[in-house]
N, C-alpha and C positions, 0 to 999 in steps of 0.2 A: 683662844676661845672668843666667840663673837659674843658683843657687846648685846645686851636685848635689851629694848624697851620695858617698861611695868608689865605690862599687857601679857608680853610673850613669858616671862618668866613666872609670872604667873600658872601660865599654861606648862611649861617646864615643869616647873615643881609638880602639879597635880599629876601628871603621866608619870613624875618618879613615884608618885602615890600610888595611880594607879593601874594596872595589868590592863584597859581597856576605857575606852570612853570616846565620848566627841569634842571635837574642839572646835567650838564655833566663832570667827571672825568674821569681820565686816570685807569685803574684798578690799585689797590694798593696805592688809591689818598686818600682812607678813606673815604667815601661819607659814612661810615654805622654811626660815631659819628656824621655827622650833623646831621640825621634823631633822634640819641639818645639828640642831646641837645638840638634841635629843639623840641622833644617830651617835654623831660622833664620841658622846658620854658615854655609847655603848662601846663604842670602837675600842675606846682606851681605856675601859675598863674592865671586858672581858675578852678573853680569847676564842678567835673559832665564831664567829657572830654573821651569821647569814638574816640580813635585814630585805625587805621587798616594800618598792616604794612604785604604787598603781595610779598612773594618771588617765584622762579620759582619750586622751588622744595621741598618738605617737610623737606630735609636734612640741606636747608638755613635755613628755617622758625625757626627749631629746633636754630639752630646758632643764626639767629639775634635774640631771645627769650634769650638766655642766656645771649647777648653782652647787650641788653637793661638792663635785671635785674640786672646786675651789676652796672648800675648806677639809675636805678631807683627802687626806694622800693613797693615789691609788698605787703606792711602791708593794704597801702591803695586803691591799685590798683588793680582791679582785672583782671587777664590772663587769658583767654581762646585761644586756636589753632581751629582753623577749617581745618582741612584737617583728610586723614586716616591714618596715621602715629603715633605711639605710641609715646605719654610724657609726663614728672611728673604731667604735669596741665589739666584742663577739658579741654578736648577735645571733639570736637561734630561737626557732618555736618548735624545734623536736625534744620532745621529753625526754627523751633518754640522755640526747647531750647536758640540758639542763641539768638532768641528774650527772651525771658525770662530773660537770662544770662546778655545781654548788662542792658536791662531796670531796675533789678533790684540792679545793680549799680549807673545807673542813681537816681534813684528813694531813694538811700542811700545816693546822694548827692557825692560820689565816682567817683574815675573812672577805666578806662575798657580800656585795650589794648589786639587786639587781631587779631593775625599771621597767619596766612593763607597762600597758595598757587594761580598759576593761575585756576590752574584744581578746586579748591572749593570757587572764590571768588564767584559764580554766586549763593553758599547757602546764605551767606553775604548779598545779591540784594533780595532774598528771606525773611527774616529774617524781612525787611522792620525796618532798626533801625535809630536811628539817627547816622550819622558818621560828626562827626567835621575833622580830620584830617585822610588823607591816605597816606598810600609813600609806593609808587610803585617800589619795587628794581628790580634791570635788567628791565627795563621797557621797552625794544626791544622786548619781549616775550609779549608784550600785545596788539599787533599790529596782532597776530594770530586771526584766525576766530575765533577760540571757546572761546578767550579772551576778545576779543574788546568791545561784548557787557557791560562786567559786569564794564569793563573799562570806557566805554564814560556813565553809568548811574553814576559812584559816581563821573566823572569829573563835571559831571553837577549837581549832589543832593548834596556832599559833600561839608563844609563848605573851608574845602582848599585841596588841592590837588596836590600835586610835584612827578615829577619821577625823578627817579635817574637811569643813566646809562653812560658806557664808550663806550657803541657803540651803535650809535642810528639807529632807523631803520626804512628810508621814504618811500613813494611810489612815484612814477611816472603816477600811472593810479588812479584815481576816483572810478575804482572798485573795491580795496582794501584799507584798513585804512594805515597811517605810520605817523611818530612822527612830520613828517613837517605840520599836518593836527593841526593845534593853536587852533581850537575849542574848540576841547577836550585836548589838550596836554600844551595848553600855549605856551610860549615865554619861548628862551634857557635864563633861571637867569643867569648863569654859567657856563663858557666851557673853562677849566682849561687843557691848555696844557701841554702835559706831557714833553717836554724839561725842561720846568718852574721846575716842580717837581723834577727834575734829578739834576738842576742845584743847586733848594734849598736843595740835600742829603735827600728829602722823599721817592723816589724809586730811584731802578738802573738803567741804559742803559742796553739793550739786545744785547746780540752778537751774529749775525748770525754765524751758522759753515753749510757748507753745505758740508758733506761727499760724495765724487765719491766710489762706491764699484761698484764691477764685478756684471754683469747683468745674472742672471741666468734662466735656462728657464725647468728647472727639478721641475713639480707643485708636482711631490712625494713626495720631499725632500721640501715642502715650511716651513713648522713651522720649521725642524731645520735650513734652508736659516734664515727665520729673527730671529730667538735665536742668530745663529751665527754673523750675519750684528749688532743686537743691544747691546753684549757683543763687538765686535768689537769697538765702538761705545764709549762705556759707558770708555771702556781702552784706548782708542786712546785722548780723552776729558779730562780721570783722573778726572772723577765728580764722586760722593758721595752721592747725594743725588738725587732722578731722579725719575722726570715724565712723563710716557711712556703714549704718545696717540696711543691707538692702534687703525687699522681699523675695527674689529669689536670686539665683543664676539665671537665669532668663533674664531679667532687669538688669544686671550687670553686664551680660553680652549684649542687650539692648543699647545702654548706655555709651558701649563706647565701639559701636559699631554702624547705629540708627540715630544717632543724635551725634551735636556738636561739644561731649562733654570736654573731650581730649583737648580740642581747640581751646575752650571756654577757660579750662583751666592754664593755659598756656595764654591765656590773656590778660590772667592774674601772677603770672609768674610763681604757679603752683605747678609741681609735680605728681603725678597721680600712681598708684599701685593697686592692683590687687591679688587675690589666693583665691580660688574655688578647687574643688574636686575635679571640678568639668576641664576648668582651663588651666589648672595651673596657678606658676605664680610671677605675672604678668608687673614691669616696672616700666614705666612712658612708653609702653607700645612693644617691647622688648622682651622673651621667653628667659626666663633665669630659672636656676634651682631652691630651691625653699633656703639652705643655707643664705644665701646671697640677700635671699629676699627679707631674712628677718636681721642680717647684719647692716643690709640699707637702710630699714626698719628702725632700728635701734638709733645708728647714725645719723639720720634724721631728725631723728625726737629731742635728742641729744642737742642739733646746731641750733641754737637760737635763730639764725637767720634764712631757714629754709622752711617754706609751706608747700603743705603736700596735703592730698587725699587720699585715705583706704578706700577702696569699696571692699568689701566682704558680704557674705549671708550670713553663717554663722562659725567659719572655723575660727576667728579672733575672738569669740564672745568669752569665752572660759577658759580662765587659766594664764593665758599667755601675758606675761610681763614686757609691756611697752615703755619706753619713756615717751613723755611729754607732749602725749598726746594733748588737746585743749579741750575737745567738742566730742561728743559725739551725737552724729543725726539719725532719729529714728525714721527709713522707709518704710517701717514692716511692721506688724505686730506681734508680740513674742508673749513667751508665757512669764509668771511672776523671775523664774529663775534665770529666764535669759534676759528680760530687763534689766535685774538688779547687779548681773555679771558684767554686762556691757558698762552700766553706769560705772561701772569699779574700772574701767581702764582710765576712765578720765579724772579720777579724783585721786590721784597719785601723785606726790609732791612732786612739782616743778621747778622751775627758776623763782628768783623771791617776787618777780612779777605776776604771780601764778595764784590766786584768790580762792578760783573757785572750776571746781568742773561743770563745763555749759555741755547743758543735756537739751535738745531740738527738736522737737514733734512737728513737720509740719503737714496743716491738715486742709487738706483739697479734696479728701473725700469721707467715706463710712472707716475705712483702715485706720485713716488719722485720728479720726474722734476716737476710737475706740483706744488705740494704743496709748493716746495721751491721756486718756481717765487713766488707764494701766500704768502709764510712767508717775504720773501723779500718786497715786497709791503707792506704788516701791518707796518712795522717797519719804511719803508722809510715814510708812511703817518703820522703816530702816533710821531715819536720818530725825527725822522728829519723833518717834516712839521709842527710837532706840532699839528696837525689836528685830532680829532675822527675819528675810524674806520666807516663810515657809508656805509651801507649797500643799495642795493635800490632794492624795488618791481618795478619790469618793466612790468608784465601784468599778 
């Protein structure tokens, strides 16, 4: 059995309390082994146990599939993914095989765990199977229209039911769903401040830097303006390891296609990567497959002796488990939930050299000011109030 911190077993206990609820952690609080011990207490305890574990994007699903099988043995369990995204195990978004799939585990007296997304739980509702347990990760993403349905049927058909999230996300109006609706969503188990975490040495404090640079107004020269602002940046910080939120895909094929970033970095004897939709997942100039790209990913973060830059938009903001990352740079402006998700890659323990996660605004124009009141705010709420980022639908 895995070892848990106070925090998590905390949370543990409450979900054996209770048939449903939310479990709120700070990002980087480890909310993915409750789910795994949580699972696994069911595994070994009942027979016949079909559990469904929802992430937002197929790139988690792939992740928490790995993070589970590591502790739970799939000799007698059987894996299925439901989403379109390529992996080792059967994969399928036709209903009837799903059905087929889950029942003929059942039916062996086995059990069946199986991964999915928001975009494919609604094959899941189709499939019409028995689901004992669900856990809903990032569980702010199912408060979306095209989500809610497939969310308030297995709140209500499923035998238990938890969401797990660092930023919760209610409404204000009756004509949209949000996590403060207890119907579907339960009572918060658990809302685990993150000072608490900081204090106990589970994550780090973030330290805002908020860069003044010269405000330029030449849009010719824009991609080498931000090559040069976020080299400026990256040297002026003396970080090493670095998560660049950029404002779009456009700015990213800008970057290293209209400017000297590829060079610049290769000046500092840093490595560069990036993932969009548009392009792929591009490593110093080079086409790979996403596997590859998050095993370099990883093994970089890992070597003490290797600097590198991400660019991304937003498929690294939520979810995905980096090591040792140091920085990350805001180009962009994002909402309270994608701030406070991004700030969570960097405040993940490191090497004992590892203090604090450095968070970057820099600001050369209206984007900058604005997003750095915003990064400002997440931190003052989260980290010095102790408080989740919560988000709120107002109409």
């Amino acid at each position: 059995m895995i070892t848990l911190r106070p925090h998590q077993q905390e949370a543990l206990e409450a979900m054996q309390q209770y048939d449903k609820g939310q479990v709120i952690f700070p990002t980087g609080g480890g909310k993915t082994l409750c789910m795994i011990n949580a699972a696994k207490q069911q595994f070994d305890q009942v027979g016949s146990t079909t559990i469904v574990v929802v992430a937002p994007r197929i790139l988690l699903a792939e992740q928490l599939c790995s993070e589970f099988l590591e502790v739970i043995t799939s000799t007698y369990t059987h894996v299925m993914h439901v989403h379109s995204g390529e992996t080792h195990h059967f994969s399928t978004t036709n209903s009837e095989k799903i059905h087929v799939f889950a029942n003929t585990a059942r039916n062996m007296g086995e059990d069946c765990i199986i991964f999915t997304t928001y975009h494919s739980l609604h094959r899941v509702v189709d499939a019409d199977i028995e689901v004992n347990t669900i856990y809903f990760d990032e569980a702010h993403n199912s408060v979306q229209r095209n989500f809610f349905g497939p969310t308030e049927h297995f709140a209500a058909e499923s035998d238990r039911c938890y969401f797990f999230t660092a930023t919760p996300k209610h409404s204000l109006t009756i004509k949209k769903p949000g996590m403060n609706d207890t119907a579907v969503y339960g009572q918060v188990l658990v809302n685990v401040p993150a000072p608490e975490l900081v204090e106990g040495g589970y994550i780090l404090p973030p330290k805002v830097v908020v860069k003044q640079l010269d405000m330029v107004q030449d849009k010719m020269k824009v991609w080498s303006r931000d090559c040069d602002f976020l080299m400026q940046t990256i040297d002026d910080q003396e970080t090493e390891k670095v998560l660049v939120c950029a404002r779009t895909t456009k700015q990213i094929i800008g970057l290293l296609t209209d400017s000297d970033f590829a060079l610049e970095c290769a000046k500092r004897g840093m490595s560069w990567m990036t993932i969009t939709s548009k392009t792929g997942a591009i490593i110093d100039g080079q086409k790979v497959n996403r596997e590859v790209f998050f095993d370099t990913l990883n093994a970089w973060g890992k070597d003490p002796s290797k600097k590198f830059v991400v660019l991304h938009h937003s498929i690294l903001s939520e979810g995905i488990n980096v090591n040792g990352l140091e920085s990350v740079i805001f180009l962009r402006n994002m909402d309270y939930i994608g701030i406070s998700q991004s700030i969570g890659r960097v405040i993940r323990l490191g090497d004992t050299s590892k203090t604090f996660g450095l968070v970057c605004v820099p600001v050369y124009d209206s984007v900058g000011i604005t997003t750095s009141r915003k990064v400002q705010a997440v931190v003052d709420t989260v980290f010095e109030q102790g408080q989740p980022a919560i988000s709120e639908i107002r109409r």
